[in-house]
One Martini backbone bead per residue (centre of mass of N, CA, C, O) as a GRO file, in nm:
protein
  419
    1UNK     BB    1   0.500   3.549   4.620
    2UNK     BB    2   0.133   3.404   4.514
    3UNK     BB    3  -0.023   3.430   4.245
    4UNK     BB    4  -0.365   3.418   4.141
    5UNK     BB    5  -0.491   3.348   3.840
    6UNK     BB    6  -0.800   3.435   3.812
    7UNK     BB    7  -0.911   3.418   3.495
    8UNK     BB    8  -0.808   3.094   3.528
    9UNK     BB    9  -0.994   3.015   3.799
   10UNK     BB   10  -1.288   3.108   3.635
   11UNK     BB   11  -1.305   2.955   3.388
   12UNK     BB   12  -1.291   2.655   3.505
   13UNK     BB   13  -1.558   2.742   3.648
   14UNK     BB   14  -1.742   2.616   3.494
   15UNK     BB   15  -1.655   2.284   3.536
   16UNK     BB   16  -1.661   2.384   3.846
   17UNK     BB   17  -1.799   2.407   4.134
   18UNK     BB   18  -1.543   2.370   4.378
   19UNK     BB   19  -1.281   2.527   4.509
   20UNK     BB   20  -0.992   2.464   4.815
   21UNK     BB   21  -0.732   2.652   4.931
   22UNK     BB   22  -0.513   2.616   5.177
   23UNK     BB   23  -0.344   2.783   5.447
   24UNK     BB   24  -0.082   2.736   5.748
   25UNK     BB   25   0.094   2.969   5.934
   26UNK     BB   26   0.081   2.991   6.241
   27UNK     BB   27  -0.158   3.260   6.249
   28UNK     BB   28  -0.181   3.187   5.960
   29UNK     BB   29  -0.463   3.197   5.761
   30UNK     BB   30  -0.600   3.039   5.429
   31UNK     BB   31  -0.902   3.098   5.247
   32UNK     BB   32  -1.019   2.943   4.929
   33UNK     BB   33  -1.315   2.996   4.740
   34UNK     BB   34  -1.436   2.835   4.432
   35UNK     BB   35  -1.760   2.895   4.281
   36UNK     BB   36  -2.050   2.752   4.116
   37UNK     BB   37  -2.365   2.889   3.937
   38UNK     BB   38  -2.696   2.875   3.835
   39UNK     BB   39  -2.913   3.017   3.751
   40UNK     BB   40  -3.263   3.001   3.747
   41UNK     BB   41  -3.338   3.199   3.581
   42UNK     BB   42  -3.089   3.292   3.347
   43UNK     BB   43  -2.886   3.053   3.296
   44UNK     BB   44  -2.593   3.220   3.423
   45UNK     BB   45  -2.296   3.183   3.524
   46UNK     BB   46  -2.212   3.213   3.888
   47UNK     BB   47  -1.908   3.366   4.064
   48UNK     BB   48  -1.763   3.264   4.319
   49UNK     BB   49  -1.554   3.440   4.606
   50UNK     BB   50  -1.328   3.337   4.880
   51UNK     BB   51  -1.123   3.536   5.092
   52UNK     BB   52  -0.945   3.403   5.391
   53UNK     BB   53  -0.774   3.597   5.662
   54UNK     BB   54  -0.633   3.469   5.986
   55UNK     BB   55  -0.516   3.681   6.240
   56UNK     BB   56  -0.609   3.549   6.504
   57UNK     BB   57  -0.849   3.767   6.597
   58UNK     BB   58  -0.840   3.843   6.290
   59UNK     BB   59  -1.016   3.934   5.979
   60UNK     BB   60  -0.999   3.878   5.607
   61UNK     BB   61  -1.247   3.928   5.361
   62UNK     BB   62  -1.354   3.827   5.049
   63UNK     BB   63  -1.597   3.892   4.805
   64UNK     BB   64  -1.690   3.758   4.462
   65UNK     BB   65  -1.865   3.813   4.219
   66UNK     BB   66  -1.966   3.715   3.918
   67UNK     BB   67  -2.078   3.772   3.561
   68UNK     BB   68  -2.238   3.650   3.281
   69UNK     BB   69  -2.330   3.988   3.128
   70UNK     BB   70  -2.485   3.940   2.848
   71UNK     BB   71  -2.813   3.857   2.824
   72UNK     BB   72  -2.910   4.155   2.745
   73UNK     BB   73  -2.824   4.149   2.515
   74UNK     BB   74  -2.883   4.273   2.141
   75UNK     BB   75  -3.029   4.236   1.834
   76UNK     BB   76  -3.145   4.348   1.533
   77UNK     BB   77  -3.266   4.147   1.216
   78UNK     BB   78  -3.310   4.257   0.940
   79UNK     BB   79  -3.458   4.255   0.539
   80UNK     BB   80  -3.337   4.583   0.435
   81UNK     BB   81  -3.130   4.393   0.212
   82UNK     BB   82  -3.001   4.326  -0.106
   83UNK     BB   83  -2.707   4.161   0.039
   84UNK     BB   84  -2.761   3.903   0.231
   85UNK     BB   85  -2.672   3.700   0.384
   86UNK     BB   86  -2.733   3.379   0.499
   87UNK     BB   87  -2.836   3.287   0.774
   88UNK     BB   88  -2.617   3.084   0.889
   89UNK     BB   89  -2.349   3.269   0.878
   90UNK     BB   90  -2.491   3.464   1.084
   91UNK     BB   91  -2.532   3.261   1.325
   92UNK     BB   92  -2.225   3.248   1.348
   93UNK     BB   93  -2.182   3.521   1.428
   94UNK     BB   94  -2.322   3.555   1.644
   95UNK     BB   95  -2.182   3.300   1.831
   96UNK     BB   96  -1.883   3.508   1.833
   97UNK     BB   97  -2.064   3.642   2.034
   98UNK     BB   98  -2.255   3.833   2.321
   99UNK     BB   99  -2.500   3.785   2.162
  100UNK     BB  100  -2.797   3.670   2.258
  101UNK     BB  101  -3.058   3.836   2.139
  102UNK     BB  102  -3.314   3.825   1.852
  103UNK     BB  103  -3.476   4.097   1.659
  104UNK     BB  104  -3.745   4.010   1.449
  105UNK     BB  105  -4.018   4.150   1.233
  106UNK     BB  106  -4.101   3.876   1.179
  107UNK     BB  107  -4.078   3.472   1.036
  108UNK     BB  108  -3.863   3.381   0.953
  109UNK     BB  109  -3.782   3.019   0.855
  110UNK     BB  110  -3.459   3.021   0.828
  111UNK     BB  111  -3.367   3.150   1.047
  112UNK     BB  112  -3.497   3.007   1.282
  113UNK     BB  113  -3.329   2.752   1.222
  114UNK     BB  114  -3.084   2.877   1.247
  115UNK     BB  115  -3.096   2.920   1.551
  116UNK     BB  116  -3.098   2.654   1.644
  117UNK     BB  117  -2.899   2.553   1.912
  118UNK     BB  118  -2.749   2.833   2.005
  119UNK     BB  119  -2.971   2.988   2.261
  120UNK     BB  120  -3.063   3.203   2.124
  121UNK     BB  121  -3.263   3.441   2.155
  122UNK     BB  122  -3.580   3.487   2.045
  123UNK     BB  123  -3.800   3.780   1.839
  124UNK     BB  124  -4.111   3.798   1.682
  125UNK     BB  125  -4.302   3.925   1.416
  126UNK     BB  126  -4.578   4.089   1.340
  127UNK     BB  127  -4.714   4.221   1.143
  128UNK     BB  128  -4.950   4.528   1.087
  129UNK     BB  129  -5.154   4.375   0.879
  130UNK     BB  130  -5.220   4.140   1.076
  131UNK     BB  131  -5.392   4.230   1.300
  132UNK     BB  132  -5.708   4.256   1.184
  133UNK     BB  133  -5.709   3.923   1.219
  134UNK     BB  134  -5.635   3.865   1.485
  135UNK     BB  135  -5.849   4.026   1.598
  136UNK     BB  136  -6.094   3.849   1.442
  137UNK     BB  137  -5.931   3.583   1.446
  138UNK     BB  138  -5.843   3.306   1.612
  139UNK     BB  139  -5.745   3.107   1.378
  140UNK     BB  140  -5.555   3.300   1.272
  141UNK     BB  141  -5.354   3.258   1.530
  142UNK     BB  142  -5.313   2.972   1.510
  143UNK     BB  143  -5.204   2.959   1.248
  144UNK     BB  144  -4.943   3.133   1.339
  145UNK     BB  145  -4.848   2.966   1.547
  146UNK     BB  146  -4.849   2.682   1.375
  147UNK     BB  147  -4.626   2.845   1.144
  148UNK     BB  148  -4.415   2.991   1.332
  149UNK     BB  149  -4.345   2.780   1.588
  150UNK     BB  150  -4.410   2.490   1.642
  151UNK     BB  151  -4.178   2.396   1.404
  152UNK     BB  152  -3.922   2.530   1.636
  153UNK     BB  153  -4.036   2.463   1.927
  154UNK     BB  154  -3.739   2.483   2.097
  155UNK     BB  155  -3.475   2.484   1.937
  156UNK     BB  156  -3.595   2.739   1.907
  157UNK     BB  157  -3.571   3.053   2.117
  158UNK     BB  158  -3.873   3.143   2.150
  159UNK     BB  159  -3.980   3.455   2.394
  160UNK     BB  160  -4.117   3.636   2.178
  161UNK     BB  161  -4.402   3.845   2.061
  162UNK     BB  162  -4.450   4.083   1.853
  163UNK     BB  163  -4.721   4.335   1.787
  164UNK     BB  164  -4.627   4.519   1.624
  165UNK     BB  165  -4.471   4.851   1.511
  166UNK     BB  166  -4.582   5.138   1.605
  167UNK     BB  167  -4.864   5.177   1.634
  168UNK     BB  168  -4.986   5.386   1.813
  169UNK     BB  169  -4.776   5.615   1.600
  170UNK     BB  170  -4.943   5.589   1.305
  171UNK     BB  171  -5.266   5.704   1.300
  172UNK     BB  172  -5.438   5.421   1.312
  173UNK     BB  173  -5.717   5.360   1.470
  174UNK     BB  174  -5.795   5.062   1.376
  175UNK     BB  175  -5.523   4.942   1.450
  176UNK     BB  176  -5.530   5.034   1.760
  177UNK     BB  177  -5.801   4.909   1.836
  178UNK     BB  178  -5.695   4.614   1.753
  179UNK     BB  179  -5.411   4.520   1.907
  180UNK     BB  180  -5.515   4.389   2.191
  181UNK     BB  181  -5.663   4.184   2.076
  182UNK     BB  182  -5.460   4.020   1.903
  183UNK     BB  183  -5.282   3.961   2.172
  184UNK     BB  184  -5.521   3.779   2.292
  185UNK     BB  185  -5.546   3.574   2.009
  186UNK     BB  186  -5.241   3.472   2.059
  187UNK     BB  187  -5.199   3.372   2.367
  188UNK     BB  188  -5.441   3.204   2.332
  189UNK     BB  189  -5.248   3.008   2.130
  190UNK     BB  190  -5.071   2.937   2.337
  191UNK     BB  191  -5.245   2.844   2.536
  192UNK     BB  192  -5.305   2.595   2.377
  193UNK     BB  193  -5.045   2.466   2.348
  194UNK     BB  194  -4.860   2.508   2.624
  195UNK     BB  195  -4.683   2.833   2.592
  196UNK     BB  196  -4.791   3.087   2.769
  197UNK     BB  197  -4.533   3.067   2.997
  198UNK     BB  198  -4.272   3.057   2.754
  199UNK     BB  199  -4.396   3.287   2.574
  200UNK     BB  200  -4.440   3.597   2.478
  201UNK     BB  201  -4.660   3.913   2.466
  202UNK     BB  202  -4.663   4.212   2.264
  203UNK     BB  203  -4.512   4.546   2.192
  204UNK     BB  204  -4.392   4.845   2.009
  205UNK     BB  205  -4.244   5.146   2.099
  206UNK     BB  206  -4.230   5.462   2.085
  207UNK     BB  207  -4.174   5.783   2.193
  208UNK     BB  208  -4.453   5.884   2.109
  209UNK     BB  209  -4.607   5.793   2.353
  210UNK     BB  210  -4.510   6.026   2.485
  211UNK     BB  211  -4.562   6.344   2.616
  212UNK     BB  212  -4.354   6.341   2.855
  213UNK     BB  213  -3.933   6.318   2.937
  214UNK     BB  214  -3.900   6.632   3.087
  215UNK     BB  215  -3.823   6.495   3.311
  216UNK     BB  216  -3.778   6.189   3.424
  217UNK     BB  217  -4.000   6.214   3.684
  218UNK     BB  218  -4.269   6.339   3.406
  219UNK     BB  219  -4.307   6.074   3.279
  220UNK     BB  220  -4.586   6.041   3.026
  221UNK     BB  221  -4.860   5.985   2.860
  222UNK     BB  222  -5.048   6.010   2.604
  223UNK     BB  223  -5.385   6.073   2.667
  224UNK     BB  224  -5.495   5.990   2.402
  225UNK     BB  225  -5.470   5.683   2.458
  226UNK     BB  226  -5.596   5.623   2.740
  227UNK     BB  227  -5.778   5.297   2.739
  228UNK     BB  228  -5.560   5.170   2.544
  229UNK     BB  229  -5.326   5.156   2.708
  230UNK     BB  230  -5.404   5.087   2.957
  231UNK     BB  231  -5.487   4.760   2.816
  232UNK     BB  232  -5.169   4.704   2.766
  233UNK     BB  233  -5.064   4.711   3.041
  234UNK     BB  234  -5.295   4.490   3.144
  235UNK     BB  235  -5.165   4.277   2.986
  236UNK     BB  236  -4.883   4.267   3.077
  237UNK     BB  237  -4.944   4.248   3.384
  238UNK     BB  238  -5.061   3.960   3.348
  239UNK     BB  239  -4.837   3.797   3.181
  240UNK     BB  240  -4.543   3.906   3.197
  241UNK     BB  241  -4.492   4.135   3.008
  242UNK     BB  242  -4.317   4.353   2.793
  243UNK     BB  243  -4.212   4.714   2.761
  244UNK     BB  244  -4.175   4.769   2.443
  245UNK     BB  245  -3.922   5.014   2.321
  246UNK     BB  246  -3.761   5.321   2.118
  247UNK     BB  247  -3.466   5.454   2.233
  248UNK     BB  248  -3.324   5.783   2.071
  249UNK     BB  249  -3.079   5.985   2.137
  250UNK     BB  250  -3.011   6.060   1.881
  251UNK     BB  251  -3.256   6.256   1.786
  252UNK     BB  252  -3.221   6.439   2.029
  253UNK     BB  253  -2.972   6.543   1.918
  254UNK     BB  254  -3.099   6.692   1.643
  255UNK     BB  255  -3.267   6.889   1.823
  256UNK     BB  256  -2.935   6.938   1.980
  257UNK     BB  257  -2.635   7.035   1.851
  258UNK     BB  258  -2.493   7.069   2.126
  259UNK     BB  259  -2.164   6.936   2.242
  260UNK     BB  260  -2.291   6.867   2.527
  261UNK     BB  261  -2.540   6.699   2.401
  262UNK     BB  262  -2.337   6.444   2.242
  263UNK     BB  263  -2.240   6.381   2.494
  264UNK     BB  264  -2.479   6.291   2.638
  265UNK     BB  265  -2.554   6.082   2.421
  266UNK     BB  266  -2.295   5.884   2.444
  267UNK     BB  267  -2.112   5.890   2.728
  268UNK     BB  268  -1.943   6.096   2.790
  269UNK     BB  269  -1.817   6.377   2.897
  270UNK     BB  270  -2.028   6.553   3.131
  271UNK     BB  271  -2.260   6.777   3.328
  272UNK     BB  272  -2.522   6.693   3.319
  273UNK     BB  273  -2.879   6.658   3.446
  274UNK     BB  274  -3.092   6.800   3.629
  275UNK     BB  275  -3.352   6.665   3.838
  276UNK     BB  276  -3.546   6.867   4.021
  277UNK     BB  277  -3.737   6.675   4.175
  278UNK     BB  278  -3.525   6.417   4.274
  279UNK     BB  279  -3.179   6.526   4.235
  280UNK     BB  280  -3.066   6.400   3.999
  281UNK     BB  281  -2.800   6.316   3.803
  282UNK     BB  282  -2.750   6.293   3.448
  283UNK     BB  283  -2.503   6.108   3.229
  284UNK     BB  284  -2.721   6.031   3.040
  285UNK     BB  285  -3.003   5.961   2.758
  286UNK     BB  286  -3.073   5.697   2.862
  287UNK     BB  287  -3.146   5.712   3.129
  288UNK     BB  288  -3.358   5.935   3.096
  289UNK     BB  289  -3.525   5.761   2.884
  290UNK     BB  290  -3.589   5.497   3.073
  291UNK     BB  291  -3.707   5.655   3.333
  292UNK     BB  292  -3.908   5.786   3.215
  293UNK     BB  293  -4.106   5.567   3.123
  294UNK     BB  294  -4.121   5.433   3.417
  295UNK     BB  295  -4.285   5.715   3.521
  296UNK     BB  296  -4.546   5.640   3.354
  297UNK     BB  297  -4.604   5.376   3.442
  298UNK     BB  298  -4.656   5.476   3.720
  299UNK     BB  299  -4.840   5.718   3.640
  300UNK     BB  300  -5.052   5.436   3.596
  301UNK     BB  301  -4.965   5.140   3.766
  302UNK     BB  302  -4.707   4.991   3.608
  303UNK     BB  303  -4.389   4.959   3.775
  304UNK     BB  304  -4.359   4.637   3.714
  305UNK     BB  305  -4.309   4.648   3.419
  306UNK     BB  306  -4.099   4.524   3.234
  307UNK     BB  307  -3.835   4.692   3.037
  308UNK     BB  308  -3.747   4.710   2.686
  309UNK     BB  309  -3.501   4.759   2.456
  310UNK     BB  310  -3.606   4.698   2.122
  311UNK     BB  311  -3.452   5.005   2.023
  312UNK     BB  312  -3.089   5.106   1.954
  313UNK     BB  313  -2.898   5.376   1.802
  314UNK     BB  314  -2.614   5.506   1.542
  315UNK     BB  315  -2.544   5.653   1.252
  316UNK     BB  316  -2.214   5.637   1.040
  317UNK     BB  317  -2.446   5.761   0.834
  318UNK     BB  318  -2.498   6.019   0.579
  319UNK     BB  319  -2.584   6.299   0.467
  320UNK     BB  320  -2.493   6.583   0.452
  321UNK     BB  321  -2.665   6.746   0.616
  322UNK     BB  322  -2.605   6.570   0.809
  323UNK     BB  323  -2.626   6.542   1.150
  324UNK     BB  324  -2.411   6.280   1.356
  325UNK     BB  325  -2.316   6.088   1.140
  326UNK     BB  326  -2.078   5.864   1.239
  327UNK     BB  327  -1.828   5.661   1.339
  328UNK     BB  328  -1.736   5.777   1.589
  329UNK     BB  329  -2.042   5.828   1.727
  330UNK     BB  330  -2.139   5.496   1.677
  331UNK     BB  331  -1.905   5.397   1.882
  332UNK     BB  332  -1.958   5.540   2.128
  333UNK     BB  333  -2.245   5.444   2.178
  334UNK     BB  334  -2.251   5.150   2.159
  335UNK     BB  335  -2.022   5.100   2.333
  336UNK     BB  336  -2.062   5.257   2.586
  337UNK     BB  337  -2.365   5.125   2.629
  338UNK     BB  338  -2.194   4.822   2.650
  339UNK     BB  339  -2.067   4.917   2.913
  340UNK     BB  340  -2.298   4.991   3.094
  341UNK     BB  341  -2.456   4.680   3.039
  342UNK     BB  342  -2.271   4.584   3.211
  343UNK     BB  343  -2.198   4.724   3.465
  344UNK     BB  344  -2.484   4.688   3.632
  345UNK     BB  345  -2.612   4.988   3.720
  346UNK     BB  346  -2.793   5.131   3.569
  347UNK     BB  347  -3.041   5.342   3.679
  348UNK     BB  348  -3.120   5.549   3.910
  349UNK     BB  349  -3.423   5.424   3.955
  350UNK     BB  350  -3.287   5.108   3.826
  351UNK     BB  351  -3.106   4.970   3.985
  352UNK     BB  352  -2.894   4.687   3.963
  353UNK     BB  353  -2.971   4.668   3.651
  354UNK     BB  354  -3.021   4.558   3.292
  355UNK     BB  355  -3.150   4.634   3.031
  356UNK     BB  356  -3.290   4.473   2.749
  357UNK     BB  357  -3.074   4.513   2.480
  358UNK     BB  358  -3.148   4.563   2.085
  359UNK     BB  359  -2.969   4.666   1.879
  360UNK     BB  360  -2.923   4.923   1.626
  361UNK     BB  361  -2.807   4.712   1.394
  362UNK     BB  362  -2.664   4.428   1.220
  363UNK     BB  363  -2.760   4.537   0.917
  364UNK     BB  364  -2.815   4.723   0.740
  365UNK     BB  365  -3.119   4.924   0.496
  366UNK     BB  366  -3.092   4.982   0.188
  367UNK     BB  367  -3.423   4.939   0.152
  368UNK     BB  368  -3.488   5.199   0.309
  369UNK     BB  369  -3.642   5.485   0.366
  370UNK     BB  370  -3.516   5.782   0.344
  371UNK     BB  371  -3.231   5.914   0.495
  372UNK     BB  372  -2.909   5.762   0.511
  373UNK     BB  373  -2.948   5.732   0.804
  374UNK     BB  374  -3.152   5.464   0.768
  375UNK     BB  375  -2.918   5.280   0.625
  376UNK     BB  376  -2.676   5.319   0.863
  377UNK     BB  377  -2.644   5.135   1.124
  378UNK     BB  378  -2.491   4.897   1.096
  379UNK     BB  379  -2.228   4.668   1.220
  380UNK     BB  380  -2.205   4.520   1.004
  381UNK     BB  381  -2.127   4.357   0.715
  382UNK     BB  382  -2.238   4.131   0.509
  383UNK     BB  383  -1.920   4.001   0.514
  384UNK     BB  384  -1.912   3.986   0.847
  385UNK     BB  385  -1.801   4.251   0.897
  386UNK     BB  386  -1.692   4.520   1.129
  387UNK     BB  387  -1.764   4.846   1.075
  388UNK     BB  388  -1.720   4.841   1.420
  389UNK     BB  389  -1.586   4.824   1.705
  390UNK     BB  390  -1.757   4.731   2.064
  391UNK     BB  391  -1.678   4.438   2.187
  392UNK     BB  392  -1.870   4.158   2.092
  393UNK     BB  393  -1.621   3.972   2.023
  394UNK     BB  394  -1.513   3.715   2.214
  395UNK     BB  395  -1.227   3.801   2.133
  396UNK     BB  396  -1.296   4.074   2.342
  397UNK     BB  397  -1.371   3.918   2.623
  398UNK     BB  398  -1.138   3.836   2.828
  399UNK     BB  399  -1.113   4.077   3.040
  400UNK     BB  400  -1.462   4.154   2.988
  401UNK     BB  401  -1.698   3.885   3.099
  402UNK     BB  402  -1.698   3.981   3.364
  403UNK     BB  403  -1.878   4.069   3.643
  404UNK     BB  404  -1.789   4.248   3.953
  405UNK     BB  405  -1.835   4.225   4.245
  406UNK     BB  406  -1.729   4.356   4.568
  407UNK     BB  407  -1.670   4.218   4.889
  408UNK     BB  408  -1.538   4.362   5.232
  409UNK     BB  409  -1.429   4.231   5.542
  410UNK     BB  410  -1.372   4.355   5.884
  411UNK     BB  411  -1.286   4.102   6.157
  412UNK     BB  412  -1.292   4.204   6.515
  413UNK     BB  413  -1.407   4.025   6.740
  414UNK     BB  414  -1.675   4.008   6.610
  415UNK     BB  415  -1.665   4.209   6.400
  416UNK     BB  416  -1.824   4.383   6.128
  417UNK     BB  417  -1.666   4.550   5.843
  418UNK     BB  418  -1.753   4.738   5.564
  419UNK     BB  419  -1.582   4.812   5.219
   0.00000   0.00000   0.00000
């Protein structure tokens, strides 16, 4: 018997096209074919494997899909700690992992030249202060694209732009009326440079823009937001911006910390939780609340806005009285997260396809206000080596780094059975 080493003939397949490799038995054919393309929307490396075996007049089919799934992976990178290695190393340290795009809170000029010609998708944002500027004076957005963007695109990989952060959910009621404006003379700014179609522009909300979330396909926004939303997401369905939201387990953890739900937001096993609406049964409290948003997004009529998970985490520490946060459950949580968004089953509504997910965070918080655990997020330590491990070391994904479908056919006499 003769073992093909697949994961060797996997690899060799970045730089070769197609390889075919033949072999004849009197009654008995074989043949394999290995190629490789690159996707045209995602620029990833996707490789097909074709085993067929022909046996007289029957014949069996393998055929295997693999995809470097990383590209959704992202991770959020603060500068609210007071002992930041500098940009260079963090960027080097980014490009050991498997995580493809990073999103910034600001536009800090360091790190986006850091990241010059790494690939990594690159994410900015506009402060909260900025928005009543940028909403009144188009000179001030072209301003800003002129000194945040042009001086770096394209050698950074600059991909969105958020308009500041849970503005919907500040209770600034000024802020809320300017922000819609705000992103109209940003884009303006965008399409002025000829832009427009390659950097989108955003906002990120809280989960407290929903007004319910449980069923998640009773999943809604809350009514007071009215036409302020509504136009936010006619904005988003024009331009091709997502929806970008902050979906946090761990809080709903917090008000509910029986042992059955930390299974369900970890990822543990656990008995599910039954959408009696759909019939669906949820294993996971993240797929239940990215698909309440969908269920709004649709009961608005915008069911096309793709979404993308701008912040998600559970805190390693916390204060003593704090449930929830521990080295155990953050571990949990974010590595079964990314093995979930690996595995590309999706969620229940918006299967076969993972959400765009940001990990919170890079470092943790040490500068940020308020219980310990809002300090305590962070995957690396300053020093560059991992808090805990969840597997985005490229030196840990030697045997996890393709996704792989496969499709095998039984054909007798001109008949197809797929199994």
């Amino acid at each position: 018997m003769v073992v093909l080493p697949y994961t060797v003939a996997f690899l060799l397949l970045s730089s070769l096209q197609t390889v075919k490799i033949t072999s004849k038995f009197a009654s008995l054919s074989i043949l394999i074919e290995l190629s490789s393309f690159q996707s045209m929307k995602t620029k990833n490396v996707v490789l097909f494997c074709r085993l067929k075996i022909d046996v007289g007049s029957s014949a069996l089919i393998f055929a295997a899909f693999c995809a470097d799934s990383q590209s959704f992976i992202g991770i959020n990178y603060g500068q609210l700690e007071d002992n930041l290695p500098p940009p260079s190393p963090t960027a080097k340290l980014l490009q050991s992992t498997s995580i493809q795009k990073v999103r910034l809170y600001g536009s800090d000029p360091a790190i986006i030249k850091a990241l010059a010609n790494t690939g990594i998708g690159i994410v900015i944002g506009t402060a909260n202060g900025d928005i009543p500027g940028l909403a009144s004076d188009p000179n001030f957005a072209k301003s800003w694209i002129n000194t945040n963007v042009l001086p770096f695109y394209p050698a950074s990989n600059i991909i969105l732009i958020t308009v500041g952060n849970e503005v919907m959910t500040s209770n600034d009621q000024n802020l809320m009326n300017k922000l819609l404006p705000a992103m109209q003379n940003v884009q303006n700014a965008l399409n002025d440079a000829s832009l427009g179609g390659k950097i989108k522009v955003s906002t990120v909300h809280s989960m407290g823009v929903l007004k319910q979330s449980e069923p998640p396909s009773f999943g809604s926004f809350d009514p007071s937001y009215g036409d302020l939303m509504k136009g936010l997401l006619e904005f988003n369905s024009a331009t091709g911006s997502p929806f970008a939201i902050n979906p946090y387990p761990y809080f709903a953890y917090r008000s509910d910390t029986r042992p059955e739900t930390l299974a369900f937001c970890v990822f543990q096993p656990n008995a599910g939780r039954m959408d009696g609406n759909t019939k669906i049964k949820y294993m996971n409290m993240f797929d239940a609340q990215v698909d309440a948003v969908y269920s709004a997004l649709n009961s608005m009529g915008f069911k096309n806005v793709e979404i993308v998970v701008a912040e998600t985490g559970w805190p390693f520490k916390g204060d003593d009285n704090d449930v929830g946060p521990s080295i155990e459950n953050a571990k949990a949580y974010n590595g079964n997260l990314i093995a979930h968004l690996r595995s590309m089953v999706g969620t229940p509504v918006m299967p076969g396809k993972s959400v765009d997910t940001f990990l919170f965070a890079l470092y943790d918080g040490d500068l940020k206000p308020g219980p310990g655990s809002e300090r305590s997020f962070g995957l690396f330590k300053t020093d560059l080596t991992m808090v805990y491990d969840v597997g985005l070391s490229t030196s840990s994904q030697v045997r996890t780094k393709f996704t792989c479908i496969s499709l095998v056919f039984r054909v007798f006499n001109r008949q197809v059975f797929y199994s």
